[in-house]
MOPAC internal coordinates of N, CA, C and O (Angstrom, degrees):
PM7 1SCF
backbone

  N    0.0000 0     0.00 0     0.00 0    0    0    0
  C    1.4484 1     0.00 0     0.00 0    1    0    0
  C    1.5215 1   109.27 1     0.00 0    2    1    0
  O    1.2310 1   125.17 1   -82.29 1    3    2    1
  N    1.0527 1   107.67 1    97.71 1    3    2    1
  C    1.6712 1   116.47 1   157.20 1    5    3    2
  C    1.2885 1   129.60 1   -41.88 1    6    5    3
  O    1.2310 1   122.09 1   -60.83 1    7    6    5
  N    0.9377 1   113.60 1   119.17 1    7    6    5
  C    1.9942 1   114.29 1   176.07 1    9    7    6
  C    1.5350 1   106.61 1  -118.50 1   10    9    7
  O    1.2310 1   128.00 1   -60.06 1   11   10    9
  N    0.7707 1   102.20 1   119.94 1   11   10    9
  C    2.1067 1   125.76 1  -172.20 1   13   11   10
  C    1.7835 1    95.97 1   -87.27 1   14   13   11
  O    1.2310 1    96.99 1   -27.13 1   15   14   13
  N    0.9393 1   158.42 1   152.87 1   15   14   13
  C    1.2494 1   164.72 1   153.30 1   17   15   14
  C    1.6090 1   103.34 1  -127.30 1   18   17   15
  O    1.2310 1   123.49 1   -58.59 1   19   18   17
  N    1.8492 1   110.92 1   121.41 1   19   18   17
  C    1.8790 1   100.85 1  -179.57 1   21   19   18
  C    1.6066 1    62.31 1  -119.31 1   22   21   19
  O    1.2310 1   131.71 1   -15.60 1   23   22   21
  N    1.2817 1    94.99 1   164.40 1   23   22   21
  C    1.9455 1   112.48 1   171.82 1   25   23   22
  C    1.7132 1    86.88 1  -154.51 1   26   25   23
  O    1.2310 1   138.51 1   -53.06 1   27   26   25
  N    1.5566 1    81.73 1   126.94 1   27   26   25
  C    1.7372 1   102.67 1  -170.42 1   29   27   26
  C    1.2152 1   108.55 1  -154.22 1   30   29   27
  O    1.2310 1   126.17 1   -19.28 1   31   30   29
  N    1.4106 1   105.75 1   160.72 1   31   30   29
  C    1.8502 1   129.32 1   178.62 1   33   31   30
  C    1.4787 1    91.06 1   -57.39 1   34   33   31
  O    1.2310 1   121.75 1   -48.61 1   35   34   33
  N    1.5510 1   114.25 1   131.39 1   35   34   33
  C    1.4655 1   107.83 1   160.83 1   37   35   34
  C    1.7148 1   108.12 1   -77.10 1   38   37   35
  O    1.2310 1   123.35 1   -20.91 1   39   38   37
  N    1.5379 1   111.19 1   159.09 1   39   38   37
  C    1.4723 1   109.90 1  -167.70 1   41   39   38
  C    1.3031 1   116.78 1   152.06 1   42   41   39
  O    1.2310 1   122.06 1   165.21 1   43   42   41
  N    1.9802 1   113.66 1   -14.79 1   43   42   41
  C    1.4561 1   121.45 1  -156.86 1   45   43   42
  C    1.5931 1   113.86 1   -99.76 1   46   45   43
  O    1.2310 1    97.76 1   -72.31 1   47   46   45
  N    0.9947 1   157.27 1   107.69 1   47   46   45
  C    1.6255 1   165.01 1  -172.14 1   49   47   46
  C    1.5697 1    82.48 1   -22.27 1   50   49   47
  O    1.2310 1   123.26 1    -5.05 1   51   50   49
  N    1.3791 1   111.36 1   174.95 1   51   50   49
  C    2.0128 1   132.24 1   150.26 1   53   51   50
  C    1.0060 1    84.08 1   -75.40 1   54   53   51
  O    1.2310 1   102.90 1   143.68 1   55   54   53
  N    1.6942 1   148.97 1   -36.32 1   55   54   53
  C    1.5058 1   116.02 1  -151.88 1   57   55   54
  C    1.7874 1    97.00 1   -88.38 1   58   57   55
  O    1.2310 1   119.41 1   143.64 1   59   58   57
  N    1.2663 1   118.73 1   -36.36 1   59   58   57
  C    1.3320 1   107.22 1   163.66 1   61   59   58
  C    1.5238 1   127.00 1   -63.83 1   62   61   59
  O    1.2310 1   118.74 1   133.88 1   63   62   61
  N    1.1520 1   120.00 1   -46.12 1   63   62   61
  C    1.5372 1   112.02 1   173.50 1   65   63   62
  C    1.5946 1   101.10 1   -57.61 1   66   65   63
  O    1.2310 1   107.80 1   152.91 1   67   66   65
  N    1.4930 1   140.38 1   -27.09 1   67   66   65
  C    1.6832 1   109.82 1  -178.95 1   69   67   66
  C    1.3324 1   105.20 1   -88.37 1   70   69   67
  O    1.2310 1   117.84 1   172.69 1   71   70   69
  N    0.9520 1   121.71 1    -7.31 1   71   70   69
  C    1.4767 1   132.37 1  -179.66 1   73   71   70
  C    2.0468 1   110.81 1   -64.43 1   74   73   71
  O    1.2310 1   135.83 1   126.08 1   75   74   73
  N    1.7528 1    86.97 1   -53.92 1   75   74   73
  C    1.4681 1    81.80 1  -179.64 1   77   75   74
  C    1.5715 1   106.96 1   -62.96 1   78   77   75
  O    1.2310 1   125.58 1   125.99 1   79   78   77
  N    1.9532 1   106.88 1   -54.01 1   79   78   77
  C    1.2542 1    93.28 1  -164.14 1   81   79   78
  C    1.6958 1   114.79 1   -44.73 1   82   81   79
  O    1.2310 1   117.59 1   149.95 1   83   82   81
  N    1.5147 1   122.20 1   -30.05 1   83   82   81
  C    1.0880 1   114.84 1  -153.32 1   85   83   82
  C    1.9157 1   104.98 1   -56.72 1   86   85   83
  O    1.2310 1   130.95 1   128.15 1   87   86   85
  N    1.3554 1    96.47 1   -51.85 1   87   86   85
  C    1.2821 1   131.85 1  -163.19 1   89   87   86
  C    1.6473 1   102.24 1   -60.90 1   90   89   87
  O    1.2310 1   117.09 1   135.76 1   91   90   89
  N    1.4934 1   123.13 1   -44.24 1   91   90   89
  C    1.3013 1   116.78 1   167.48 1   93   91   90
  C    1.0748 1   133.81 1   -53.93 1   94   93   91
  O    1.2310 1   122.18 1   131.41 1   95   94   93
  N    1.7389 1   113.43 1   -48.59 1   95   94   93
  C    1.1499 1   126.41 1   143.42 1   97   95   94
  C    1.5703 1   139.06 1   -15.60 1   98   97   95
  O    1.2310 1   133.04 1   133.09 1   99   98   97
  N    1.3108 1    92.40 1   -46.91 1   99   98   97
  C    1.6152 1    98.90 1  -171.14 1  101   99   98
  C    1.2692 1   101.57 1   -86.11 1  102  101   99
  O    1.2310 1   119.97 1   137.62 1  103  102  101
  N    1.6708 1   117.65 1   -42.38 1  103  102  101
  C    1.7068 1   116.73 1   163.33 1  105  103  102
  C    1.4382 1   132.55 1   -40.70 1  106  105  103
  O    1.2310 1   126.80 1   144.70 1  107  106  105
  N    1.5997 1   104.52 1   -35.30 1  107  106  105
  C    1.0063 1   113.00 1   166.64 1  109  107  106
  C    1.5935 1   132.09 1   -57.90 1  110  109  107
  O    1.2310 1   124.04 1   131.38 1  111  110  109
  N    1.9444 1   109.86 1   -48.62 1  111  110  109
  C    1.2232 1   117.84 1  -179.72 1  113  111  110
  C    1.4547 1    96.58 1   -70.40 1  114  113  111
  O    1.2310 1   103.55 1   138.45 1  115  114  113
  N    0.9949 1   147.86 1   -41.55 1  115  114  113
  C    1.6080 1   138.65 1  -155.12 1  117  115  114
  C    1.2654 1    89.98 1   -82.07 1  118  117  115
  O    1.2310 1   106.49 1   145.53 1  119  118  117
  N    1.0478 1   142.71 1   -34.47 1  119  118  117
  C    1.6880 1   138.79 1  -149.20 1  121  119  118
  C    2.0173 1    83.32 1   -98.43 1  122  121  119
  O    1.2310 1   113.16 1   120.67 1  123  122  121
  N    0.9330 1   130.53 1   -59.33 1  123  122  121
  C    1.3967 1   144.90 1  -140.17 1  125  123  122
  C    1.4273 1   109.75 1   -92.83 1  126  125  123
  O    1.2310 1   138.00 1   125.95 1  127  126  125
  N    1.4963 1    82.73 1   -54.05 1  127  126  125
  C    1.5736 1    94.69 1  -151.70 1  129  127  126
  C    1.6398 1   128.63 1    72.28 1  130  129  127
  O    1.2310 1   113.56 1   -29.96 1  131  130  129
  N    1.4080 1   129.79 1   150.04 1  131  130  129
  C    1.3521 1   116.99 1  -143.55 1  133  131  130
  C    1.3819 1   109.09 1   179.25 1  134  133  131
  O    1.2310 1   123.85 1    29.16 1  135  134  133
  N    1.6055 1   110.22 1  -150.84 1  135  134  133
  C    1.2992 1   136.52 1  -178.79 1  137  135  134
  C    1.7012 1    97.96 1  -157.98 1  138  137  135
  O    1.2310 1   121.97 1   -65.54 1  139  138  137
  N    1.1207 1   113.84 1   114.46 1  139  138  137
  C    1.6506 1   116.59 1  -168.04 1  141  139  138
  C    1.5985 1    95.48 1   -69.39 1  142  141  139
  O    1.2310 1   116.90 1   150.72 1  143  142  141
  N    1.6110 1   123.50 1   -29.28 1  143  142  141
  C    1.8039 1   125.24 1  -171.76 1  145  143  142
  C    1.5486 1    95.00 1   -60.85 1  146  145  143
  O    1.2310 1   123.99 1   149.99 1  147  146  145
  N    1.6641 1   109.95 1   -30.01 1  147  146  145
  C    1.4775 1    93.79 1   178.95 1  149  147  146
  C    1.6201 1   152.59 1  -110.31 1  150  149  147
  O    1.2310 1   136.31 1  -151.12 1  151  150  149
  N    1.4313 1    86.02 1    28.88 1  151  150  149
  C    1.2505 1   113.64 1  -162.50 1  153  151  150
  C    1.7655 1   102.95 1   -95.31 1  154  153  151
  O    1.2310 1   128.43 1   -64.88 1  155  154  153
  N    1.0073 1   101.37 1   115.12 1  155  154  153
  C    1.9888 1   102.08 1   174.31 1  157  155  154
  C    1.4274 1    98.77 1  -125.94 1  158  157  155
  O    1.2310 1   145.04 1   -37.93 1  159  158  157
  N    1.3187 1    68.93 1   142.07 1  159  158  157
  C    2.1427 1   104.56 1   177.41 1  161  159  158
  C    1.4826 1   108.72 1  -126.99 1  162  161  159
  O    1.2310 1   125.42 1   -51.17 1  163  162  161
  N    1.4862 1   107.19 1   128.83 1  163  162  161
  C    1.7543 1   116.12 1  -156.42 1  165  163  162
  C    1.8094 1    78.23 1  -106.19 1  166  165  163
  O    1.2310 1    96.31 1    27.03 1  167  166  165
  N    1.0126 1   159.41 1  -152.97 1  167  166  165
  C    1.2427 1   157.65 1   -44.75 1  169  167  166
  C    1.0840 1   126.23 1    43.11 1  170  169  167
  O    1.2310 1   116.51 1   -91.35 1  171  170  169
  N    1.7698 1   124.24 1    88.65 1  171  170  169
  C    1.1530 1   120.98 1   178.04 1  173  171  170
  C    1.5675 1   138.39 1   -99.01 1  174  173  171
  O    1.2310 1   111.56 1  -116.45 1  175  174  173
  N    1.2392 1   133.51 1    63.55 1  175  174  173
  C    1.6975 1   135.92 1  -148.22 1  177  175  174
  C    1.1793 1   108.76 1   -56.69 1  178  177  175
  O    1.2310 1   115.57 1   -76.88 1  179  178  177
  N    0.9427 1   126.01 1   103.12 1  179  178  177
  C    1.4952 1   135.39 1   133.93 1  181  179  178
  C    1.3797 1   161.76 1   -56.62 1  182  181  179
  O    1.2310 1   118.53 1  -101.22 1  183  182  181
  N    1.2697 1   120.42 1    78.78 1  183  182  181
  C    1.3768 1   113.53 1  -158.47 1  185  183  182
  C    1.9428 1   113.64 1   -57.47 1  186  185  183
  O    1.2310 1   139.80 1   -21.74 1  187  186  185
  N    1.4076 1    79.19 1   158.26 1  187  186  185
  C    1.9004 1   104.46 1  -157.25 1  189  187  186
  C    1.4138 1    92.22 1   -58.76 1  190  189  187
  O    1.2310 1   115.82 1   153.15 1  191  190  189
  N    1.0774 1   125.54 1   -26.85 1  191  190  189
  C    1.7218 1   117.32 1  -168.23 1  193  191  190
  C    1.6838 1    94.50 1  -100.43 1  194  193  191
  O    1.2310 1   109.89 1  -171.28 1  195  194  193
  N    1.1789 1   136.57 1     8.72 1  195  194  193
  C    1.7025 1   119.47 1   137.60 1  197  195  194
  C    1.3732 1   131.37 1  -101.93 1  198  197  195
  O    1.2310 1   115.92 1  -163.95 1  199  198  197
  N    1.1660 1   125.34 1    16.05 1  199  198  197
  C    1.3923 1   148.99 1   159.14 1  201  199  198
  C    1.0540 1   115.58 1   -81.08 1  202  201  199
  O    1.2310 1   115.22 1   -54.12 1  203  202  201
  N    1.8273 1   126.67 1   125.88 1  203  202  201
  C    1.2734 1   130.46 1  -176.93 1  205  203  202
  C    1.4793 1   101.37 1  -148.24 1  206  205  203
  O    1.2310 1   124.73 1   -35.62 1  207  206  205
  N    1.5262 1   108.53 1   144.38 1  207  206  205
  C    1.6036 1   121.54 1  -168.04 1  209  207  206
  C    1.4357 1   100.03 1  -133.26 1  210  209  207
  O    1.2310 1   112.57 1   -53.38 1  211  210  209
  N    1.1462 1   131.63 1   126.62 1  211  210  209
  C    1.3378 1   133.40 1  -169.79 1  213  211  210
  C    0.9145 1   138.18 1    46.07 1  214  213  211
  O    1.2310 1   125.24 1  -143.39 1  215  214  213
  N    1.2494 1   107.53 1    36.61 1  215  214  213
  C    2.0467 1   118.79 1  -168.78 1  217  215  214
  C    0.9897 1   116.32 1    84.37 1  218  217  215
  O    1.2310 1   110.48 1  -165.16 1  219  218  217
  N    2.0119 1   135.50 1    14.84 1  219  218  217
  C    1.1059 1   149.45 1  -156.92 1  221  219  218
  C    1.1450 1   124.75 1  -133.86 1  222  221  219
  O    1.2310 1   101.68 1   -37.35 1  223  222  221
  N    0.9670 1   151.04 1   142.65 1  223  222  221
  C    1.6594 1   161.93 1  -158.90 1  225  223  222
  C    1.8429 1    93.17 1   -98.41 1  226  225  223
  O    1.2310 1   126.49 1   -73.33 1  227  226  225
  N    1.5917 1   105.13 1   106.67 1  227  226  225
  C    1.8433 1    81.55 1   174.06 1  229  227  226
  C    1.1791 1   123.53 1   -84.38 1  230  229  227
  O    1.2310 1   118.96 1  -164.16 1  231  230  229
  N    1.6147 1   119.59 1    15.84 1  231  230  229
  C    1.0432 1   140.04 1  -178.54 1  233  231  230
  C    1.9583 1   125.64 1  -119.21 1  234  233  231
  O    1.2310 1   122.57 1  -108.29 1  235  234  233
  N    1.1035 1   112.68 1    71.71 1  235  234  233
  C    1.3610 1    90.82 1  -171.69 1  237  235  234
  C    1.6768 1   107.37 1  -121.90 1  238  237  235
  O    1.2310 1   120.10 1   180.00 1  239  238  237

């Protein structure tokens, strides 16, 4: 069982979050190969002020 982890800016519709999962998913089976029942994708939101890029807050 595959576990996908996206960690992202919160901000995205449900119709975009099933969209990605859908879409990761499918990257996954073509890239992998699989069982699509077993493929999980976590979506993790993160707000902008715990994100840091070069020793930096990308949020301040």
């Amino acid at each position: 069982m595959p576990l996908i982890t996206v960690s992202m800016f919160p901000g995205r519709t449900d119709e975009q979050k099933r969209a990605l999962v859908e879409k990761v998913t499918d990257a996954f089976l073509e890239t992998c190969g699989g069982n699509r029942e077993g493929v999980w994708v976590m979506i993790d939101e993160v707000p902008g002020e715990h994100w840091g890029v070069g020793g930096k807050r990308t949020v301040d």
